[in-house]
N, C-alpha and C positions, 0 to 999 in steps of 0.2 A: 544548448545545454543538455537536452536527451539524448545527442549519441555521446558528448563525452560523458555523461556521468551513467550509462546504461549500455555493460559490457555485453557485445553481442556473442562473445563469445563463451560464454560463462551460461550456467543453469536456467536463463531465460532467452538461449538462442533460437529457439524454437517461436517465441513469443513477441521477441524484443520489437518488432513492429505498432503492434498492441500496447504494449509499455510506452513507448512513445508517443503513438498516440494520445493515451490517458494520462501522462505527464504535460504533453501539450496544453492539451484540453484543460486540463486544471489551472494553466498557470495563466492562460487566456482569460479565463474564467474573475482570476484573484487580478490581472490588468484594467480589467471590465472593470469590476467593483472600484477599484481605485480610481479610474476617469468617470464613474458615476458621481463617488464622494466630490472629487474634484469638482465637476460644472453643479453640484449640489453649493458648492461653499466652502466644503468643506476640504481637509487635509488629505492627502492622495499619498497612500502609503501606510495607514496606520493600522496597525493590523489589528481584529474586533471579532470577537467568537461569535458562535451560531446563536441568531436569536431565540431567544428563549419564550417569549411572549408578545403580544403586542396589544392596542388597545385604542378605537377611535368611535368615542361616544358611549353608546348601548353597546356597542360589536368589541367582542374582543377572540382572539386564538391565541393560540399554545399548540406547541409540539412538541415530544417526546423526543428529543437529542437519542437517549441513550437506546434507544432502538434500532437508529440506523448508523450510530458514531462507530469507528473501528478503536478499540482500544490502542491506548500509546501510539495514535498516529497524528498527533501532534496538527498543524497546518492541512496536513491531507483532508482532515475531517470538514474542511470550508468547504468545501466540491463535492458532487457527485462521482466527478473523474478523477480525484484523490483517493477516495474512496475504493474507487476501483482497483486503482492501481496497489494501494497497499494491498488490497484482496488478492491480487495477481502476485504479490512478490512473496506474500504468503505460503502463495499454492507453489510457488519455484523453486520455495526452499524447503519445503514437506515432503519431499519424496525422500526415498531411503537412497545413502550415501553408503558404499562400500570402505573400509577403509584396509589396507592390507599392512601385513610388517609388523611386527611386535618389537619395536624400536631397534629394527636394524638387527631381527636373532635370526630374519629368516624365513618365521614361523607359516609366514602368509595370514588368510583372514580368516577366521575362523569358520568350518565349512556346513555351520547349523547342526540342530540336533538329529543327533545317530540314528538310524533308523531301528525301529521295532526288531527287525526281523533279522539284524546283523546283531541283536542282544545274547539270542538262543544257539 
């Protein structure tokens, strides 16, 4: 599923090893969990967000989701190596993009602002 769905030739060429990886690793991860539920009893496949607390006896924790969750990343957020990976597709597509052509006039891309000293 990682190399069809992770274009090595596209703005993570550089990386796309990595990406792979940490798509892997996640989805291993969310297998795992499902053959746990499973010899638990339970249904294998149903999908259950990050726990948000827990409690046996005296003893109880809680953790802070929205510290380590990536925003709008949906399933990624179950993993660690979700996590990651959204962080990485991130940073792949945050660099500055050139775009040239002013719809076919010509013009090319605009060549930044003029220098000081070609003002005077």
């Amino acid at each position: 599923m990682a190399q069809l769905l992770l274009d090595p030739t596209g703005r993570i060429s550089d990386w796309v090893n990595q990406f792979a990886e940490q798509f892997i690793a996640h989805h291993i991860v969310l297998e795992m969990l499902a053959q746990r539920d499973m010899n638990a009893g339970g249904v294998p496949g149903v999908a259950k967000g990050p726990i948000a607390g827990k409690s046996a006896g005296d003893v109880s924790i809680a953790y802070v989701p929205g510290a380590t969750i990536e925003p709008d990343a949906g399933h990624w957020n179950y993993t660690i190596y979700g996590q990651r990976f959204v962080r990485m597709i991130k940073l792949a597509g945050a660099g500055p993009i050139q775009l040239s052509g002013c719809g076919g006039t010509g013009a090319g891309a605009w060549p930044g602002p003029q220098n000081w000293q070609d003002s005077f």
